[in-house]
N, C-alpha and C positions, 0 to 999 in steps of 0.2 A: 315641391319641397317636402312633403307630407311620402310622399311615396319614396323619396331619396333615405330619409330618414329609417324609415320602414326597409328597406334593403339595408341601409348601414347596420341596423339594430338585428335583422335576422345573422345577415355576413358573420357579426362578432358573435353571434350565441353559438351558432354553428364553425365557430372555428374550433382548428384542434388548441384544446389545454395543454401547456406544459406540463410535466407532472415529477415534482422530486423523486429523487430514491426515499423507499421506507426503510424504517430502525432497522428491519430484519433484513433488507438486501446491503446495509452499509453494515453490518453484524459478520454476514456470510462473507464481503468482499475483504473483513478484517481478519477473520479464520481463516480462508483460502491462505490471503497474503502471507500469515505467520506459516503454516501448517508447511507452505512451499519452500519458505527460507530455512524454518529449524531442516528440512529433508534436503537441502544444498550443502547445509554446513557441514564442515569437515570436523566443527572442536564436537568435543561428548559434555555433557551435561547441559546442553546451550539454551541459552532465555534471548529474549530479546529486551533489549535495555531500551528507555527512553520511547521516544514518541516514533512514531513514522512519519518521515515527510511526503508529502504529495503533493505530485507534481500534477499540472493541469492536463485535461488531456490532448491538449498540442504533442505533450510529450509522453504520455501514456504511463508513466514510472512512478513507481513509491521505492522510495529509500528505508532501510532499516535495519539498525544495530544490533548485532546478535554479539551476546560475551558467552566462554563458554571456558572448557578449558583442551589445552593441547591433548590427545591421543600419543602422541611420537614421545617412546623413549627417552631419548634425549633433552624431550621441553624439560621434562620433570614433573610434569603434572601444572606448568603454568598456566597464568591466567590468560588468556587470548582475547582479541577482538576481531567480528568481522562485517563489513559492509554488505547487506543482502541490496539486488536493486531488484526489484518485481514488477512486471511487464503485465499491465491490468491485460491488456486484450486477449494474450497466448496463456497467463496464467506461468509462465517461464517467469525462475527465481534463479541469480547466481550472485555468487558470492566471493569477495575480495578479503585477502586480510588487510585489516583496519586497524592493529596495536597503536599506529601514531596517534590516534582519536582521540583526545584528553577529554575527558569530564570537568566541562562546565560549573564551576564553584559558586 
């Protein structure tokens, strides 16, 4: 019993540790993210509004609102929206227009 114990006790010391991401790799993976959707976006002046969603990595995606405004003669210089999705593994950003998108009051 004494030796079962003694093997259980080494087993778990010697097993691997999970180990979270640190501030600075969830830092760099928030820059990447932004850095790749403002260089997708087609409006000029563009920010990103509100929060990013993320998704798990079953599905590998962050979501993210970018406002900006229209380039094209025609808009006028309006105000735009667009839906960035960002694909953690390839680092691939695209982007949809999202005008329908109301802000949440």
């Amino acid at each position: 019993m004494r030796h079962t114990k003694k093997i259980l006790l080494i087993t778990l010391l010697l097993s691997p540790l999970a180990h979270a991401s640190s501030e600075a790799a969830w830092q760099q993976n928030t820059q990447t993210r932004q850095q790749a959707c403002l260089k997708a976006s087609g409006l000029k002046a563009v920010k990103v509004v509100g929060k990013p969603i993320q998704y798990d990595d079953s599905v590998g995606y962050d979501a993210v609102l970018l406002e900006g405004r229209y380039p094209q003669k025609h808009m006028k210089n309006q105000v735009g929206r667009e839906l960035c999705l960002y694909q953690r593994a390839s680092g691939k950003a695209v982007v949809s227009e999202a005008d329908h998108l109301r802000a949440v009051k």
